[in-house]
PDB file with one MODEL, atoms N, CA, C and O in Angstrom:
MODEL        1
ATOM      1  N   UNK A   1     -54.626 103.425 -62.334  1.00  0.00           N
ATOM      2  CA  UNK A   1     -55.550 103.120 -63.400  1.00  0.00           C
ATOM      3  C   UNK A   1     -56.246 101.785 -63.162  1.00  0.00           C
ATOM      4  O   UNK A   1     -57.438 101.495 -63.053  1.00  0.00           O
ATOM      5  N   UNK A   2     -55.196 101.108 -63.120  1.00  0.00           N
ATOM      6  CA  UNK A   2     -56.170  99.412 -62.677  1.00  0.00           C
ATOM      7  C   UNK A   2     -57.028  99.191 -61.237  1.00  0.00           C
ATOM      8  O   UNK A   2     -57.566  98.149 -60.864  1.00  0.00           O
ATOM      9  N   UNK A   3     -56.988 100.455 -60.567  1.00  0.00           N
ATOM     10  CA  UNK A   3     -57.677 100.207 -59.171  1.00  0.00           C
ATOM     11  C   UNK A   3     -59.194 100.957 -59.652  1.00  0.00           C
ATOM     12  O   UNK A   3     -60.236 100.739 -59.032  1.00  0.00           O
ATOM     13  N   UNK A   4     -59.131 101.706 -60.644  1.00  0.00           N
ATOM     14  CA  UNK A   4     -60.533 102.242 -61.103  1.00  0.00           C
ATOM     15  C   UNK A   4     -61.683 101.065 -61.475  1.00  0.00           C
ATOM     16  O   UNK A   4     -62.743 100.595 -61.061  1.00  0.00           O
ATOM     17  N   UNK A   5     -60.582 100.921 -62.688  1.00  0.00           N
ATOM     18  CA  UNK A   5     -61.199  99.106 -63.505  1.00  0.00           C
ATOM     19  C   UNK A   5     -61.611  98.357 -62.152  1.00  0.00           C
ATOM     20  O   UNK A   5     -62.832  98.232 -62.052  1.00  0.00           O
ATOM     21  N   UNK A   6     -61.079  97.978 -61.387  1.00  0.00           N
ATOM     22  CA  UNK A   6     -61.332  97.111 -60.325  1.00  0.00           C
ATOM     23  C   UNK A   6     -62.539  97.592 -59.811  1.00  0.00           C
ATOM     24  O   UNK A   6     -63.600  96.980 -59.939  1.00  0.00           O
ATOM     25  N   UNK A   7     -62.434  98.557 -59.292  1.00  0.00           N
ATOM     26  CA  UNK A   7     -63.558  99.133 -57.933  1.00  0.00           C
ATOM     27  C   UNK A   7     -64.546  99.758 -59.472  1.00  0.00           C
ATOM     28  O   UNK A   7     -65.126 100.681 -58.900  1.00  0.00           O
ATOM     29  N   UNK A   8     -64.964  99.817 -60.668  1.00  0.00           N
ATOM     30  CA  UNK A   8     -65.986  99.922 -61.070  1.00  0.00           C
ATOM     31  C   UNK A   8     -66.690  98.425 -61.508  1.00  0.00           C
ATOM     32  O   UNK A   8     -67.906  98.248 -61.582  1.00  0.00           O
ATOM     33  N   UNK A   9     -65.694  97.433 -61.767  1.00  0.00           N
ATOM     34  CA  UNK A   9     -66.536  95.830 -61.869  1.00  0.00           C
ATOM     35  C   UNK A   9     -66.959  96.524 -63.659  1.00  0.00           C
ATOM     36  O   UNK A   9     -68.070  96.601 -64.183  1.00  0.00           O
ATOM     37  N   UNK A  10     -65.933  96.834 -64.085  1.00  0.00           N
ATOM     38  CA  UNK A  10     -66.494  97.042 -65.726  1.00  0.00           C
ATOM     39  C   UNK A  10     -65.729  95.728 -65.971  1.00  0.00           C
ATOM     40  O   UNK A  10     -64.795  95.215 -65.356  1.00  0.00           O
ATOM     41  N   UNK A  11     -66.768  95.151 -67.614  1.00  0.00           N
ATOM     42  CA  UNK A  11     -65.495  94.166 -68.061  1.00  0.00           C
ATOM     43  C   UNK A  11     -64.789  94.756 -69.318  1.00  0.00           C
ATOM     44  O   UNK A  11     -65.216  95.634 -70.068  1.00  0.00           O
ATOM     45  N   UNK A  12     -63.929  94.259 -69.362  1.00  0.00           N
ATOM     46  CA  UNK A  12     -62.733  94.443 -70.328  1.00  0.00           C
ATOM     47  C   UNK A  12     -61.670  93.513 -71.085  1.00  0.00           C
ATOM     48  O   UNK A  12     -61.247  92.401 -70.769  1.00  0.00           O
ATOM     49  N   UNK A  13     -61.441  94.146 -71.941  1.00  0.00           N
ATOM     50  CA  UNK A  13     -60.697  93.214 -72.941  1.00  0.00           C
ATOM     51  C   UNK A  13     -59.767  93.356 -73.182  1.00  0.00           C
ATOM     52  O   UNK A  13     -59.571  94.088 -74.152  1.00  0.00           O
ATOM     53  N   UNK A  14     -58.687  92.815 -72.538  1.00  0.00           N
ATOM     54  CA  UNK A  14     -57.049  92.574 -72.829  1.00  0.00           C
ATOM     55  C   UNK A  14     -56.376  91.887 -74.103  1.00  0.00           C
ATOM     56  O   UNK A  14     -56.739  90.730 -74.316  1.00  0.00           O
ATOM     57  N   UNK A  15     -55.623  92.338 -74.810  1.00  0.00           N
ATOM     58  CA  UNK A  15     -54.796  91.789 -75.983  1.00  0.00           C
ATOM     59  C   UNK A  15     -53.259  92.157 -75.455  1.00  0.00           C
ATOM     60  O   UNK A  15     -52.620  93.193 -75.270  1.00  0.00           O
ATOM     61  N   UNK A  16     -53.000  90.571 -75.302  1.00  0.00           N
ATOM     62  CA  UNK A  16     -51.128  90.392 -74.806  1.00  0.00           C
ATOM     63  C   UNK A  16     -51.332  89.809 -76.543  1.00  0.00           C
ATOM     64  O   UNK A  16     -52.310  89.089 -76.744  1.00  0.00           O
ATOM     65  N   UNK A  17     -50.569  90.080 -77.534  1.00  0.00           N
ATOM     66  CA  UNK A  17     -50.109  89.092 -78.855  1.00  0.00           C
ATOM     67  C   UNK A  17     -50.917  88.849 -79.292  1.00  0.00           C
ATOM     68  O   UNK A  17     -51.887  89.603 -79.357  1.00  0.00           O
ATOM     69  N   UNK A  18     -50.871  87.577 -79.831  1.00  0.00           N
ATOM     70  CA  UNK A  18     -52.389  87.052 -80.444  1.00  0.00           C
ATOM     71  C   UNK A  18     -53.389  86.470 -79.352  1.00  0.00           C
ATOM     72  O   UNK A  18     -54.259  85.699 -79.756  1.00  0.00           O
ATOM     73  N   UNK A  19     -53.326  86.810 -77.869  1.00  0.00           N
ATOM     74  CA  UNK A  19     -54.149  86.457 -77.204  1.00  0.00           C
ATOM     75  C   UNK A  19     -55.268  87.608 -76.646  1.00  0.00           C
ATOM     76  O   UNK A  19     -54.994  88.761 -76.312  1.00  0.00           O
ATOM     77  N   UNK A  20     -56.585  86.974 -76.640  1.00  0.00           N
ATOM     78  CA  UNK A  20     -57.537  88.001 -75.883  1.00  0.00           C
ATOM     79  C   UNK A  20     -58.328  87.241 -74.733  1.00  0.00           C
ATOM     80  O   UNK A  20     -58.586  86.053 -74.536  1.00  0.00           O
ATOM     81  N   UNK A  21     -58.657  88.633 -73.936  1.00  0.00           N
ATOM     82  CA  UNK A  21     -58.599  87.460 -72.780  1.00  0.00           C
ATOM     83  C   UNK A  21     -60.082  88.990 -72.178  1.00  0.00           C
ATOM     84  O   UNK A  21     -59.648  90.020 -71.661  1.00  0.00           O
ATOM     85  N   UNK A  22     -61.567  88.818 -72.373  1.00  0.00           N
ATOM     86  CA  UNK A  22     -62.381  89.519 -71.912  1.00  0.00           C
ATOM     87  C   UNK A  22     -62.534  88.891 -70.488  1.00  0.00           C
ATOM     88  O   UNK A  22     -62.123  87.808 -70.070  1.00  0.00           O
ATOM     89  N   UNK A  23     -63.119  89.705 -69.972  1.00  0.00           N
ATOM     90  CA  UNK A  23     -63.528  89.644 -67.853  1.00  0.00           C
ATOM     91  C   UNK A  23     -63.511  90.992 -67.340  1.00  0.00           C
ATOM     92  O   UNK A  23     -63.289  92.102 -67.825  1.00  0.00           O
ATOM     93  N   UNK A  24     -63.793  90.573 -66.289  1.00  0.00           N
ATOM     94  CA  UNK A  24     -63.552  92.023 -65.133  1.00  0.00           C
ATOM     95  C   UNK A  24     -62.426  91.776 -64.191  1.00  0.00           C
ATOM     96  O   UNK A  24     -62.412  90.748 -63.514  1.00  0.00           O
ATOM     97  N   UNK A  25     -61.058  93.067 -64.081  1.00  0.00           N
ATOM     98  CA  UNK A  25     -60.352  92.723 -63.534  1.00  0.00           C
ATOM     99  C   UNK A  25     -60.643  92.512 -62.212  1.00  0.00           C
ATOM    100  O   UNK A  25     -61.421  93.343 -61.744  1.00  0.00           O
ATOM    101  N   UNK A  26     -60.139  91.393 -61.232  1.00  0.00           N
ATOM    102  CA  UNK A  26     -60.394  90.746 -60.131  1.00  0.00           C
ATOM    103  C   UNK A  26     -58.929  91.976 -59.015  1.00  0.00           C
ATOM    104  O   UNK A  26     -59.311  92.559 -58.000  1.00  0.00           O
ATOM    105  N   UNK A  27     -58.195  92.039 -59.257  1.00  0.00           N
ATOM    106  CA  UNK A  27     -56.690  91.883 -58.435  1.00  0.00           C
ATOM    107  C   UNK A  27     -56.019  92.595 -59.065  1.00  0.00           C
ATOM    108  O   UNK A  27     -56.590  92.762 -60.142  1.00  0.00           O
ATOM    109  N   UNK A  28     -54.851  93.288 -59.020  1.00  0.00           N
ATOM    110  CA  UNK A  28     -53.819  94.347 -59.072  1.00  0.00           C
ATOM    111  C   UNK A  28     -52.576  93.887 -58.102  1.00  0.00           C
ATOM    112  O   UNK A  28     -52.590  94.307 -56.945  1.00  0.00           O
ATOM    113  N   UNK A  29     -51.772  93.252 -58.424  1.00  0.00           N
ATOM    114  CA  UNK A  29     -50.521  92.825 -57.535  1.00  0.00           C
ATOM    115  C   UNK A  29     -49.248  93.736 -57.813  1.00  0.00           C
ATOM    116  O   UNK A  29     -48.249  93.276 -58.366  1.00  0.00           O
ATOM    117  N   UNK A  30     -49.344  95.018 -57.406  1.00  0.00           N
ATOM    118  CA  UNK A  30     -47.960  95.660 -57.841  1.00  0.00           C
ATOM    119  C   UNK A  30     -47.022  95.417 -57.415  1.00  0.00           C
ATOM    120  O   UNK A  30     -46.058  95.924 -57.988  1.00  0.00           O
ATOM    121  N   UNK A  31     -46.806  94.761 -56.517  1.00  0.00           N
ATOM    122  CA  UNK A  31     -45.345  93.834 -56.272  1.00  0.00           C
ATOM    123  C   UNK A  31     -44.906  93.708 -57.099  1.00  0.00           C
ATOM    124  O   UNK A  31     -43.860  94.269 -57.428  1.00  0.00           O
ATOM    125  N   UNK A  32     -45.886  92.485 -58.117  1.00  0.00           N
ATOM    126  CA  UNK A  32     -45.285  91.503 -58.634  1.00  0.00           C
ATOM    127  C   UNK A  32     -45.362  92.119 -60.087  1.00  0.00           C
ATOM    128  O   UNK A  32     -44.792  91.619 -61.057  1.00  0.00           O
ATOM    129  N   UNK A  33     -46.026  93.105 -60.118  1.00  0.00           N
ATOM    130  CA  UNK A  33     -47.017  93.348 -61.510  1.00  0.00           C
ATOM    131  C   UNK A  33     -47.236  93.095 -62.418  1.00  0.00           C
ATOM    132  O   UNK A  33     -46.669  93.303 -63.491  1.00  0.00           O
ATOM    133  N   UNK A  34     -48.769  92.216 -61.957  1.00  0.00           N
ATOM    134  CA  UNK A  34     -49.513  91.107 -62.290  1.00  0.00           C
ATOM    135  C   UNK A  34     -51.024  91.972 -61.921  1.00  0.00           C
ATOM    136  O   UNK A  34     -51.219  92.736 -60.975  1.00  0.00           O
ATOM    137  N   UNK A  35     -52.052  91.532 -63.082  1.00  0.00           N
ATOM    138  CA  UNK A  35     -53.515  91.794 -63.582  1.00  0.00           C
ATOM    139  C   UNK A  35     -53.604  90.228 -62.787  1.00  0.00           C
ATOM    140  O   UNK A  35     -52.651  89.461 -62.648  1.00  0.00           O
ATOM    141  N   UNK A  36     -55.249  89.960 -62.241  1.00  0.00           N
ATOM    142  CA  UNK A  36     -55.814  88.471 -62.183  1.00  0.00           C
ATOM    143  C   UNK A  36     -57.020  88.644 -62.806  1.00  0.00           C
ATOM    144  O   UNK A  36     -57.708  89.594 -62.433  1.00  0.00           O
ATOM    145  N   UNK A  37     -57.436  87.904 -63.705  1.00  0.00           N
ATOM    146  CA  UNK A  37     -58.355  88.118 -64.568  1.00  0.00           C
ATOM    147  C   UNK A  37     -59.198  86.897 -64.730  1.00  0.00           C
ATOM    148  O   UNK A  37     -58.381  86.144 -65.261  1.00  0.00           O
ATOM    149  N   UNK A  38     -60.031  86.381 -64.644  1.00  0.00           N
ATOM    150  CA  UNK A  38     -60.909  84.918 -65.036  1.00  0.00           C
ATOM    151  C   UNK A  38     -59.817  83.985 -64.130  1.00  0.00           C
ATOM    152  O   UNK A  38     -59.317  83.069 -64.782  1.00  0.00           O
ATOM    153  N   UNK A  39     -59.353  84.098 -62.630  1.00  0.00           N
ATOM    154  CA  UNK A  39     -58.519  83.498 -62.380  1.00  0.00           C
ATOM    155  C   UNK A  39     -56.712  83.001 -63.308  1.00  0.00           C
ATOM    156  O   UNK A  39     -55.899  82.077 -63.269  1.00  0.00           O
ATOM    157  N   UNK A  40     -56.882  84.172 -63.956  1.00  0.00           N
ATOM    158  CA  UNK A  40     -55.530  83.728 -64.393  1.00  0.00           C
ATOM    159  C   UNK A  40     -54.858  85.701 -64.369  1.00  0.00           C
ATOM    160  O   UNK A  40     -55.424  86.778 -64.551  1.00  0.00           O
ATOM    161  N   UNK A  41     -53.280  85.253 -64.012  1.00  0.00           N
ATOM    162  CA  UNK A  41     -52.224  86.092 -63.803  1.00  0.00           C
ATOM    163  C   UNK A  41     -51.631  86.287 -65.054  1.00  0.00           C
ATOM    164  O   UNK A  41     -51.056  85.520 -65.827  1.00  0.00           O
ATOM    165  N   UNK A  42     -51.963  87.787 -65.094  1.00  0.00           N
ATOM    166  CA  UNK A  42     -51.125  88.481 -66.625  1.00  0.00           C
ATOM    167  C   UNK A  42     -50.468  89.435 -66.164  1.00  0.00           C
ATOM    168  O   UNK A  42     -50.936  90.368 -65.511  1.00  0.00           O
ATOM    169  N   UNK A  43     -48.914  89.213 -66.581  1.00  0.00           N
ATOM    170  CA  UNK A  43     -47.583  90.147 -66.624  1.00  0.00           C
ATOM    171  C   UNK A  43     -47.994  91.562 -67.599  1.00  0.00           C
ATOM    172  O   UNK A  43     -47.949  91.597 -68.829  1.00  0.00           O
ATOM    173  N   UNK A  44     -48.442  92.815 -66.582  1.00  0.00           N
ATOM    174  CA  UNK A  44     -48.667  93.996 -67.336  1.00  0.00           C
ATOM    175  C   UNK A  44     -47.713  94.446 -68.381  1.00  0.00           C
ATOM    176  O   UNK A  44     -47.969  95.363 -69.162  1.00  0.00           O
ATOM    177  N   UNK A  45     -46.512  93.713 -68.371  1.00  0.00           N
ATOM    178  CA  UNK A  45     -45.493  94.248 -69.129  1.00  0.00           C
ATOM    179  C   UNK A  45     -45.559  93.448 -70.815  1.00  0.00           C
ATOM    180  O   UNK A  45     -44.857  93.800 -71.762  1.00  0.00           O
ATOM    181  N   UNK A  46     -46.689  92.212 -70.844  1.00  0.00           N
ATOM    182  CA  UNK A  46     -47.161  92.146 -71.866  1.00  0.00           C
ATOM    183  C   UNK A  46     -48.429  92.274 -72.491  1.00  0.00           C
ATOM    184  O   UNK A  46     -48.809  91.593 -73.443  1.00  0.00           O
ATOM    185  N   UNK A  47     -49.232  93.397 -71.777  1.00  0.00           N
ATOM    186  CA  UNK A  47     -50.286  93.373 -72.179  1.00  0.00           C
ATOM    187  C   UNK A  47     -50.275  94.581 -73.190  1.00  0.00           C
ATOM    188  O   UNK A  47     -49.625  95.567 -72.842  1.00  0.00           O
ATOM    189  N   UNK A  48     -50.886  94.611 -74.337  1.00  0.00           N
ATOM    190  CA  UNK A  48     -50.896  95.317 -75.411  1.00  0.00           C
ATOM    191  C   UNK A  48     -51.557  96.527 -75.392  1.00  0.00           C
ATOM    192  O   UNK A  48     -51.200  97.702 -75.477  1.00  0.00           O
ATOM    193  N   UNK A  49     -53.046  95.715 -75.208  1.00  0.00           N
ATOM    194  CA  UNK A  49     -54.080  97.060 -75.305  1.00  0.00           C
ATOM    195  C   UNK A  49     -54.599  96.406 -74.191  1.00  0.00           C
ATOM    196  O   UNK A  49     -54.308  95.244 -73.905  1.00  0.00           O
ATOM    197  N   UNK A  50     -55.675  97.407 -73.288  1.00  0.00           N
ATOM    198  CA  UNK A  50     -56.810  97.264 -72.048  1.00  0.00           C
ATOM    199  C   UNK A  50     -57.946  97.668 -73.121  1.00  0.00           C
ATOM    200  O   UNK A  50     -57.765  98.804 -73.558  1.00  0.00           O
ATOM    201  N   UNK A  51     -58.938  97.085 -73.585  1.00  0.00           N
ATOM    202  CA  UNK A  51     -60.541  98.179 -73.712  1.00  0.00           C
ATOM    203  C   UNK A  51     -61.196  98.109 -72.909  1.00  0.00           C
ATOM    204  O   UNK A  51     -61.017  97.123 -72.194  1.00  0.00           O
ATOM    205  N   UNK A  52     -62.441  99.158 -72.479  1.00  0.00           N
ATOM    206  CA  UNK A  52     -63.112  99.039 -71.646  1.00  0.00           C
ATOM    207  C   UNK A  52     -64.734  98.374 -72.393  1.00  0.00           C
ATOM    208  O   UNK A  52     -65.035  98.966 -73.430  1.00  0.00           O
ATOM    209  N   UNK A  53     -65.282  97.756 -72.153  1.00  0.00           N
ATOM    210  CA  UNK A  53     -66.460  97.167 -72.669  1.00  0.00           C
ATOM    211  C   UNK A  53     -67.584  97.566 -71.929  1.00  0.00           C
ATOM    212  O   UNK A  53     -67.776  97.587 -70.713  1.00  0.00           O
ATOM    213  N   UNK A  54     -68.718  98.068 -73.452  1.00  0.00           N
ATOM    214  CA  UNK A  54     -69.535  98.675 -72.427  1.00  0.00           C
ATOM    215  C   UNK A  54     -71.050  97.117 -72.638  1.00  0.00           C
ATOM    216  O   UNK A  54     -71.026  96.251 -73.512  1.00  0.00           O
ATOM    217  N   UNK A  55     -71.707  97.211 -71.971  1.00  0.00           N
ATOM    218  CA  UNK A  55     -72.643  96.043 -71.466  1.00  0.00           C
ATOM    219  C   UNK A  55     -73.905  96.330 -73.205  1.00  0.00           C
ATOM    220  O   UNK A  55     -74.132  97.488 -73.556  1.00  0.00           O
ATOM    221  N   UNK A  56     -74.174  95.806 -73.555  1.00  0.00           N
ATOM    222  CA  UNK A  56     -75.032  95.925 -75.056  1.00  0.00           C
ATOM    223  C   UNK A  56     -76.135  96.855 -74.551  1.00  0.00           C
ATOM    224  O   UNK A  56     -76.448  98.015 -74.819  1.00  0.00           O
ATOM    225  N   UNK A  57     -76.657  95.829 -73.639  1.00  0.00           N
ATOM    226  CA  UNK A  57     -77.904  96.486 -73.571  1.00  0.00           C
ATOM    227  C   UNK A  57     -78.312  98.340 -72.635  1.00  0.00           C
ATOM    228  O   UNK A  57     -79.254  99.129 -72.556  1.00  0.00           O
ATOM    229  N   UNK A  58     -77.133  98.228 -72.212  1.00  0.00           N
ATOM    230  CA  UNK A  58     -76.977  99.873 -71.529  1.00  0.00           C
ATOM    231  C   UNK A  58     -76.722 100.914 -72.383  1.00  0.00           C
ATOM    232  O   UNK A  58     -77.274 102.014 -72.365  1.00  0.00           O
ATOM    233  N   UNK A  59     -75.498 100.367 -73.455  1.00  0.00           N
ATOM    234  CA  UNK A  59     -75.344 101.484 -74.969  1.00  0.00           C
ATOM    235  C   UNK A  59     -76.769 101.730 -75.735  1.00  0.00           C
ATOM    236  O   UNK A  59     -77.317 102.796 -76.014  1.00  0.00           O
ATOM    237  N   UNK A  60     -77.162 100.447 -75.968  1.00  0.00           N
ATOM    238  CA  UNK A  60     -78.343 100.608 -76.910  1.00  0.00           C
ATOM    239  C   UNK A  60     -79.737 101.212 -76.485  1.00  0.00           C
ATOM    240  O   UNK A  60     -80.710 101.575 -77.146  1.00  0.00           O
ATOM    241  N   UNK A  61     -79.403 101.174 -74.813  1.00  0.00           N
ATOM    242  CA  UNK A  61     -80.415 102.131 -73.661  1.00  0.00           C
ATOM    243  C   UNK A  61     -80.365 103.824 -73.840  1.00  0.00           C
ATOM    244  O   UNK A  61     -81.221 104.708 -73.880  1.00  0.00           O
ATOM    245  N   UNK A  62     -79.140 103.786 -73.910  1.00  0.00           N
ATOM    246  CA  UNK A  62     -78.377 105.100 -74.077  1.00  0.00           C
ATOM    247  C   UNK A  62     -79.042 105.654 -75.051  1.00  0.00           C
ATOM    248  O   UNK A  62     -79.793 106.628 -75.020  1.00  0.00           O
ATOM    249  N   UNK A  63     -78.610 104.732 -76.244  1.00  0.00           N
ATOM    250  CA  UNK A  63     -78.273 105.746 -77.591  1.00  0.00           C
ATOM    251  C   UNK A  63     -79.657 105.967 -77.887  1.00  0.00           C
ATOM    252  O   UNK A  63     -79.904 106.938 -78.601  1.00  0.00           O
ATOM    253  N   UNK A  64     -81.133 104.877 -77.262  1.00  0.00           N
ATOM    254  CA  UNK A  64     -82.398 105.105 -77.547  1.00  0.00           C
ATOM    255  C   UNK A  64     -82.851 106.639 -76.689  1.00  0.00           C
ATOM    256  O   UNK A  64     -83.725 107.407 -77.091  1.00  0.00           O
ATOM    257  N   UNK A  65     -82.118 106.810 -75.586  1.00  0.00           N
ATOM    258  CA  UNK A  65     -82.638 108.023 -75.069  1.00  0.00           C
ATOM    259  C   UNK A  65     -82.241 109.370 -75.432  1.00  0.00           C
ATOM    260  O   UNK A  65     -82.764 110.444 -75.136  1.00  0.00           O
ATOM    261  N   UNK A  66     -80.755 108.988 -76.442  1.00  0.00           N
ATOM    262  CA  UNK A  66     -80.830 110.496 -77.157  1.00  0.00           C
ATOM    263  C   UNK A  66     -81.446 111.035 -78.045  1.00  0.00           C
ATOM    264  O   UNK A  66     -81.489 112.156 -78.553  1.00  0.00           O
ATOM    265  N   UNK A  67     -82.190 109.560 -78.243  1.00  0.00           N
ATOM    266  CA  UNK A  67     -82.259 110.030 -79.857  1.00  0.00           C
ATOM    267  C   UNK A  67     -83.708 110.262 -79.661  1.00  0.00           C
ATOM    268  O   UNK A  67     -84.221 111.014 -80.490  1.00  0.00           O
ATOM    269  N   UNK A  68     -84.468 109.781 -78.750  1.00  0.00           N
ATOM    270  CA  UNK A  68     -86.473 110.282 -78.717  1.00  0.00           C
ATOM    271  C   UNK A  68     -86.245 111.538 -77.615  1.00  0.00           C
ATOM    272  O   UNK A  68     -87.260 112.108 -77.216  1.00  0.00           O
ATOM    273  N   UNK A  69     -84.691 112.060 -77.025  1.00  0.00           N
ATOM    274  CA  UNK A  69     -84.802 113.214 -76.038  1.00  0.00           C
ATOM    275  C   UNK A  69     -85.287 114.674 -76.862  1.00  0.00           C
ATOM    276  O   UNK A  69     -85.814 115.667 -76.361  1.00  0.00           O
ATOM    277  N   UNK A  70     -84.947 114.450 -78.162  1.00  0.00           N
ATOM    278  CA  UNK A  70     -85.392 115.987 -79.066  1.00  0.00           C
ATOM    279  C   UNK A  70     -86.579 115.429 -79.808  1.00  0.00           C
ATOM    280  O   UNK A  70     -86.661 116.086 -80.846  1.00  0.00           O
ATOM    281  N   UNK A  71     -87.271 114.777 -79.779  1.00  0.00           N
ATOM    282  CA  UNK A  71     -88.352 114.262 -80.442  1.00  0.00           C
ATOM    283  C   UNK A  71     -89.924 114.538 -79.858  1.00  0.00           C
ATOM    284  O   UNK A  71     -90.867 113.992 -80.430  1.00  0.00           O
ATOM    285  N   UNK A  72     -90.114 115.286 -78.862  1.00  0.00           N
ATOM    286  CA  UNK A  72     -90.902 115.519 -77.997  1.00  0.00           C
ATOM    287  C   UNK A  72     -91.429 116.752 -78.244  1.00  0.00           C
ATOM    288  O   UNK A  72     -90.890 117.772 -77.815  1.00  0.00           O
ATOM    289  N   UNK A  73     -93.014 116.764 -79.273  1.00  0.00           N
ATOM    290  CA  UNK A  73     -93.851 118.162 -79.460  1.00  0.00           C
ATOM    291  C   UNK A  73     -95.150 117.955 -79.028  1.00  0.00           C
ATOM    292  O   UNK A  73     -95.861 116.966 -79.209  1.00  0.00           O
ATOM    293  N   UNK A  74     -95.481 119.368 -78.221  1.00  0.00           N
ATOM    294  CA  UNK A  74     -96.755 119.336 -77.436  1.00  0.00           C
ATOM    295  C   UNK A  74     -97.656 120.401 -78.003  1.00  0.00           C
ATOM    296  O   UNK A  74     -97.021 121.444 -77.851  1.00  0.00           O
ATOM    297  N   UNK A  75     -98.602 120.629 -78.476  1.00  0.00           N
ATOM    298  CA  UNK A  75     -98.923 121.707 -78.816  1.00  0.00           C
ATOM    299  C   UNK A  75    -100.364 121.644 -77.406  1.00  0.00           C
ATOM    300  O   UNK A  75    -101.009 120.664 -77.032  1.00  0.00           O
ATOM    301  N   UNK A  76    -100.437 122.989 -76.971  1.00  0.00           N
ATOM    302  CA  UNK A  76    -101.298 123.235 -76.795  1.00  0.00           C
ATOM    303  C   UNK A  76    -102.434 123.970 -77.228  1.00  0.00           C
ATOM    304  O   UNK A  76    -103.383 124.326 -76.530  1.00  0.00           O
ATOM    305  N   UNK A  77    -102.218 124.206 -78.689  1.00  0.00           N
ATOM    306  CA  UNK A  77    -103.673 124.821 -78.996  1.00  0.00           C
ATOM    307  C   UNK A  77    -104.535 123.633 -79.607  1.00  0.00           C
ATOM    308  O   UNK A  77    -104.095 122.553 -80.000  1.00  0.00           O
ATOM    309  N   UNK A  78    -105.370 123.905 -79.605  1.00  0.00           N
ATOM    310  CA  UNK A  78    -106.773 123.165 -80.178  1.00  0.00           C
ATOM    311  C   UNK A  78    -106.928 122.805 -82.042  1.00  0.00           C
ATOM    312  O   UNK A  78    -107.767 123.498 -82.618  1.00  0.00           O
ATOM    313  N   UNK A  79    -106.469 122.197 -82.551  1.00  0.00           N
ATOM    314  CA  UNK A  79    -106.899 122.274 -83.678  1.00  0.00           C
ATOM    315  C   UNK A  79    -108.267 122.143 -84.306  1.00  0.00           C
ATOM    316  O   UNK A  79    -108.750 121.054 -83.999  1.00  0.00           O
ATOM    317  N   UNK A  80    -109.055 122.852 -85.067  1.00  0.00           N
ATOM    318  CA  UNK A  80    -109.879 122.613 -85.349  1.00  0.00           C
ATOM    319  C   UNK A  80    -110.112 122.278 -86.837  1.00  0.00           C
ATOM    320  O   UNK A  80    -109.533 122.982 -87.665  1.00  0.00           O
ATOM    321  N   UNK A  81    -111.007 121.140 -87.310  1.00  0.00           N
ATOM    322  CA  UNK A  81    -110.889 120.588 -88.768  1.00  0.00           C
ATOM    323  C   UNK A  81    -112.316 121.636 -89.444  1.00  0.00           C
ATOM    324  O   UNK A  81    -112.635 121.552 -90.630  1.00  0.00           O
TER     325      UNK A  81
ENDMDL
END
């Protein structure tokens, strides 16, 4: 799972406790298993939740193209007044 996160360069938001800690994961040390994140080492065994974060302006790209994708009428006849 954490080699996906890695090799896509998404950022994300970790909650160990009352700490949050957003970035893109850098490193995967299963040795030791250890996340490296903004240069700092987090013990997977306290991390709470992972979210994945999506970038503002790509959602709000998105959600504009579903919503004018059914909005599109052509008539080809001629109206006449």
């Amino acid at each position: 799972m954490f080699e996906m996160l890695i090799s896509s360069k998404k950022e994300v938001s970790i909650r160990c406790g009352k700490d949050e800690i957003k970035g893109i994961i850098a490193n995967y040390y299963h040795s030791f298993q250890l996340l490296k994140m903004n240069n700092i080492l987090i013990p997977i065994e306290l991390i709470e939740q992972i979210e994945v974060l999506e970038p503002e302006s790509t959602s709000a790209l998105s959600h504009i193209h579903h919503e004018n994708k059914g909005l599109r009428l052509v008539s080809h006849r001629r109206h006449s007044n």
